[in-house]
C-alpha positions in Angstrom: 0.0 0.0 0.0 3.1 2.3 0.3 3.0 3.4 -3.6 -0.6 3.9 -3.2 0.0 6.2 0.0 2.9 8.4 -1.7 0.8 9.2 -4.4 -1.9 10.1 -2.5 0.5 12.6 -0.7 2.3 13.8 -3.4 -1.2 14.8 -5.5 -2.7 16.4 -2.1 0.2 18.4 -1.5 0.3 19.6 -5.1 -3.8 20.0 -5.4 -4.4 21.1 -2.1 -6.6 18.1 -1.3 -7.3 16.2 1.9 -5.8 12.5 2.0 -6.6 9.5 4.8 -4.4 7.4 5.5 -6.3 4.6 8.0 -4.7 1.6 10.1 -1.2 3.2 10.1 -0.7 1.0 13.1 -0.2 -1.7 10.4 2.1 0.2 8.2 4.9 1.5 10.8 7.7 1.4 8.1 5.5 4.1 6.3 5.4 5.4 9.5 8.8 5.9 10.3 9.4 7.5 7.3 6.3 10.3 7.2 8.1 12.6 9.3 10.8 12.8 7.0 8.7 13.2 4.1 6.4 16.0 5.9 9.3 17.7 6.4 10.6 17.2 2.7 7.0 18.8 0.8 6.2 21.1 3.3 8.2 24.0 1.5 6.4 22.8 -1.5 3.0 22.4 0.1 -0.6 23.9 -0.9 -1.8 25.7 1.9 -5.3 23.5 1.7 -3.3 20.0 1.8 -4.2 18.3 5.3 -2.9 14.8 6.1 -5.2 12.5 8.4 -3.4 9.7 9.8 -6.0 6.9 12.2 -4.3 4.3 14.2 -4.9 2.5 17.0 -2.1 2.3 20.2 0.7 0.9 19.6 4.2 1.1 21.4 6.5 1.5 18.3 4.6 4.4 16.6 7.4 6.9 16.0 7.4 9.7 18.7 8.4 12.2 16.5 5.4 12.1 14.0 2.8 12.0 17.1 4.8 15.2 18.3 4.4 16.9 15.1 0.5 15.9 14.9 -2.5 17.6 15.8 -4.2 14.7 17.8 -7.7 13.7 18.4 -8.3 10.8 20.4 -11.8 8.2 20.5 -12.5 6.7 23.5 -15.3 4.4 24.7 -18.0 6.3 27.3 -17.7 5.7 30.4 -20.5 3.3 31.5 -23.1 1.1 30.2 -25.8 3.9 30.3 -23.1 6.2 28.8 -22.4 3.2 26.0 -25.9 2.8 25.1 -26.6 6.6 24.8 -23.3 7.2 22.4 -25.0 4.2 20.0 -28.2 5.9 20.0 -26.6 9.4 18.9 -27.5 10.3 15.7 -25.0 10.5 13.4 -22.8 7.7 15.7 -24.7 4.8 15.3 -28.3 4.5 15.7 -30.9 7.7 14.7 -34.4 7.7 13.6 -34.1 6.9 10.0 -32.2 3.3 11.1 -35.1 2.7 13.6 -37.6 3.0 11.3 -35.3 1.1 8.1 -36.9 -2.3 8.7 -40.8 -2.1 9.9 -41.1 -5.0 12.5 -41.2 -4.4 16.2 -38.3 -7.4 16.3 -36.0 -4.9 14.4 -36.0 -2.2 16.8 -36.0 -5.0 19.8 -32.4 -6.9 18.1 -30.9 -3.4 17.7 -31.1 -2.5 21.1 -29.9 -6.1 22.2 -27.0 -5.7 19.8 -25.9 -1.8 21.3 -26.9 -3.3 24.6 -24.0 -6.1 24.1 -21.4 -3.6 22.5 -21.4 -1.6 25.1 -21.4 -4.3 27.9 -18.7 -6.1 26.0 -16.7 -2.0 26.0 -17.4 -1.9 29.7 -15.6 -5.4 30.8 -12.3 -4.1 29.1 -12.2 -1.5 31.7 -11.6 -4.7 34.2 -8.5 -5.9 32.7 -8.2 -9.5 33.0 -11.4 -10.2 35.0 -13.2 -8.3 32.1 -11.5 -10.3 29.6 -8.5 -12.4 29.3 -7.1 -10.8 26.7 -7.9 -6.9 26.0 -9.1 -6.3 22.5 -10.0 -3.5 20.5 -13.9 -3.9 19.9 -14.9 -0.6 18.4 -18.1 0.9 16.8 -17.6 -1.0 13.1 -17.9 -4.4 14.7 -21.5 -2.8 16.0 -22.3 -1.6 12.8 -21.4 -4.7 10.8 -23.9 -6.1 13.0 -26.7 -3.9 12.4 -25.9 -4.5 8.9 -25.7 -8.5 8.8 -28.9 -7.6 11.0 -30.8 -5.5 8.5 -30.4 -8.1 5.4 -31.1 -11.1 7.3 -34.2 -9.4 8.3 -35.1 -8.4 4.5 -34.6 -11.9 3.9 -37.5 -13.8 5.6 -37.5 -15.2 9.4 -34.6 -15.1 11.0 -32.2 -17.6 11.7 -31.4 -17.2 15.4 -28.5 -20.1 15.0 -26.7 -18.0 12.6 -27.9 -14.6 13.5 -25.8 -15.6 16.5 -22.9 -17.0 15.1 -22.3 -14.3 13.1 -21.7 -11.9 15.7 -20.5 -13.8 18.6 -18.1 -16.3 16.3 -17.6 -13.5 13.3 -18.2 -9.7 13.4 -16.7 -9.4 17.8 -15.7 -13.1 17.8 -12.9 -13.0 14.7 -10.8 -10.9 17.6 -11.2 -13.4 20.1 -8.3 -15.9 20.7 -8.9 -17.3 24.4 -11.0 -20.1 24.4 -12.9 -18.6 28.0 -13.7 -15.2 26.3 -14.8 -17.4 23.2 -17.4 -19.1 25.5 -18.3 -16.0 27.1 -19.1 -14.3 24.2 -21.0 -17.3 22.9 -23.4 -17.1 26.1 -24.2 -13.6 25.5 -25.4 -14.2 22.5 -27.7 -17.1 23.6 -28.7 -15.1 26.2 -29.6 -12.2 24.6 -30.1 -12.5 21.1 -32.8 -14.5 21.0 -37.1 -15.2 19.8 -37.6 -14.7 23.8 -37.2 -11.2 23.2 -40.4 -11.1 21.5 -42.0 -12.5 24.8 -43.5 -9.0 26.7 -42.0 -10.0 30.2 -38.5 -10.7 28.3 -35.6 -9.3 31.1 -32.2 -8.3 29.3 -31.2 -9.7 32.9 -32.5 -11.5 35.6 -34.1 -9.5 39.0 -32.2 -12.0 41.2 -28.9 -10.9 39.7 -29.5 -7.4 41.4 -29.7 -9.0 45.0 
């Protein structure tokens, strides 16, 4: 992807355009070189030309090119009520027109099971290894490729609760998982939650003698 990326840069800086580079956390060889190459077109540069560069943590991302950065970083809310609200924001996740995309009552009921679960699932990382064994980077695109998977299967005739939860619990969340107890975790969830009982009026997303 390097090629592709220099002549991205090289067009913006002449045109004045805007260029995105994404996952740079994957490319630190491209990386270690930006700063030198920032530094090389900037004499050269449109005034208009802005550089976006996304990337999760990571311990080797040169110092000097986060230094030289304007940065902006996206955290998860703090708490589940905090999780559920940031999913419902428009323009985030969830707004009106998504509600009202697919015109069953089970629609709006599996959305809120599936921002009810991202945002649990957000919340246990906080808890280090009694959250999860292993931390991983669940963000908002595994919730929307679930909305998504969600929306077609729908579209498609009665769902297939087997595979509806497969696909997130093994798939969309469950292609990050590598420890066999989160794998089973996760799995349960998904039983638990994602399910034809939610179409029962006395369904509970949990159970009142948990709260005792």
């Amino acid at each position: 992807q390097e090629p592709v990326a220099f002549k991205a840069i090289n067009a913006g800086v002449v045109n004045g355009t805007w260029v995105l580079l994404q996952n740079c956390e994957l490319g630190l060889g491209l990386m270690n070189e930006m700063e030198s190459i920032i530094n090389k077109l900037k004499d050269n540069m449109e005034p208009n030309f802005r550089l976006f560069i996304t990337a999760l943590p990571h311990p080797e991302f040169p110092l000097g090119l986060l230094q030289m950065c304007t940065k902006v970083t996206n955290e998860p809310p703090a708490g589940l009520k905090a999780g559920l609200l940031r999913s419902y924001t428009p323009g985030v996740m969830v707004d009106q027109d998504k509600i009202e995309r697919v015109d069953t009552p089970q629609w709006r009921q599996l959305l809120f099971a599936l921002c009810f679960l991202h945002s649990i699932v957000q919340e246990r990382r906080k808890f280090g290894p009694l959250g999860w064994c292993i931390p991983y980077e669940y963000n908002n695109g595994d919730l929307q490729s679930c909305i998504l998977f969600l929306e077609k299967h729908l579209y498609n005739g009665p769902i297939s609760w087997s595979t509806f939860q497969y696909m997130v619990a093994a798939v969309q969340y469950g292609g990050k998982i590598t420890d066999s107890l989160d794998v089973r975790l996760f799995r349960i969830y998904a039983e638990e939650w994602l399910t034809d009982s939610l179409d029962v009026r006395l369904f509970r997303i949990y159970a009142e003698e948990w709260l005792t």
